[in-house]
C-alpha positions in Angstrom: -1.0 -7.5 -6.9 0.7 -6.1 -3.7 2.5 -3.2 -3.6 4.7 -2.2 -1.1 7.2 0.5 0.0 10.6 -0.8 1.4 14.4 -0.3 2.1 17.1 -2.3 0.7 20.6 -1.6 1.1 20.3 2.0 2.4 17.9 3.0 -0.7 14.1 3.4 -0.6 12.0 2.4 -3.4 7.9 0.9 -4.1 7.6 -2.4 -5.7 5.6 -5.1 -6.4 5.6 -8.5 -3.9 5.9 -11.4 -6.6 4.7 -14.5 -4.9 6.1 -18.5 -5.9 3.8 -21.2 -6.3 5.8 -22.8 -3.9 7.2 -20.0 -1.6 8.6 -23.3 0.6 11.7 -23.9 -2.7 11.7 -20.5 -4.4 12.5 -17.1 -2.6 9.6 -14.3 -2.7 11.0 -11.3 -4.9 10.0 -7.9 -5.0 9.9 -6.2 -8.6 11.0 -2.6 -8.0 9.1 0.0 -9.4 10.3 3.6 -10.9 8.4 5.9 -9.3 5.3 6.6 -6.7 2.5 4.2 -7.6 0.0 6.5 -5.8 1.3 9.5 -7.5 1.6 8.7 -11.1 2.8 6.7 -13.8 5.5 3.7 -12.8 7.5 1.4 -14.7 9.3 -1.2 -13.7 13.1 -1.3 -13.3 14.1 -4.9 -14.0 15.5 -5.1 -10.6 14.8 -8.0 -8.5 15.0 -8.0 -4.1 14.7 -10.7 -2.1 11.5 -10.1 0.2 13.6 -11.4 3.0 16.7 -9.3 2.5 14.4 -6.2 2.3 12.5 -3.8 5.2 9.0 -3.5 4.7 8.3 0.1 5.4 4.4 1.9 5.9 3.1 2.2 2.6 2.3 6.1 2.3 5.5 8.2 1.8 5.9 10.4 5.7 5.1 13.8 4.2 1.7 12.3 3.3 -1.8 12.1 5.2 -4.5 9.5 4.7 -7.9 11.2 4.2 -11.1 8.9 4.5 -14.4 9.0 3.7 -17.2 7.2 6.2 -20.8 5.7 5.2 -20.1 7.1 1.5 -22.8 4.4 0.5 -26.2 3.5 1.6 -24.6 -0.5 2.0 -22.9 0.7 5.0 -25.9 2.1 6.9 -27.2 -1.2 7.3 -24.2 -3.3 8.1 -24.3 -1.4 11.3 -27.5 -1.2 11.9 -28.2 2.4 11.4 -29.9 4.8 8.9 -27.8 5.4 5.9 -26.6 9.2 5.8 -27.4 11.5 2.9 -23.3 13.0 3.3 -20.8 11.0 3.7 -18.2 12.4 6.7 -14.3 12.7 6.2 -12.1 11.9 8.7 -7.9 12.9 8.2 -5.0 10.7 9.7 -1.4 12.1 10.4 1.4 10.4 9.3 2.6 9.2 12.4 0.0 6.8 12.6 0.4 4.7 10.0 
């Protein structure tokens, strides 16, 4: 499932990227959602956009910031060759750089 945000026709809304079999003779069509998928419960509106016809936009809402964890699990440590940590260390991203 992919979910994106995007802007269609001067409104801005999350949906759901619904692929063809054969992208080459049927259009890609995004399902719009009701809603903030990250925030809560969605449904979905019945309403169909043409992926081409519609703007791709970041996928956090701009009021938002991303907050990440590092090495929050021993399997990390050893892809990069170092000793696992015993806490994990957060990191915060504005907005602006998504």
């Amino acid at each position: 499932m992919r979910i994106v945000r995007f802007s269609n026709a001067g409104n801005i809304a999350f949906g759901v990227v619904e692929l063809s079999e054969d992208s080459g003779q049927h259009p890609q069509t995004i399902a719009v959602l009701n809603g903030d998928p990250l925030a809560g419960d969605v449904k979905y509106t019945g309403e169909r956009v043409l992926l081409s016809e519609a703007r791709l936009l970041a996928p956090v809402i701009p009021r938002s910031k991303i907050i990440g964890a590092g090495r929050n699990y021993v399997a990390s440590g050893s892809k990069a060759d170092k000793a696992a940590v015993d806490d994990p260390f957060f990191f915060f991203k504005p907005n602006t750089s998504v």
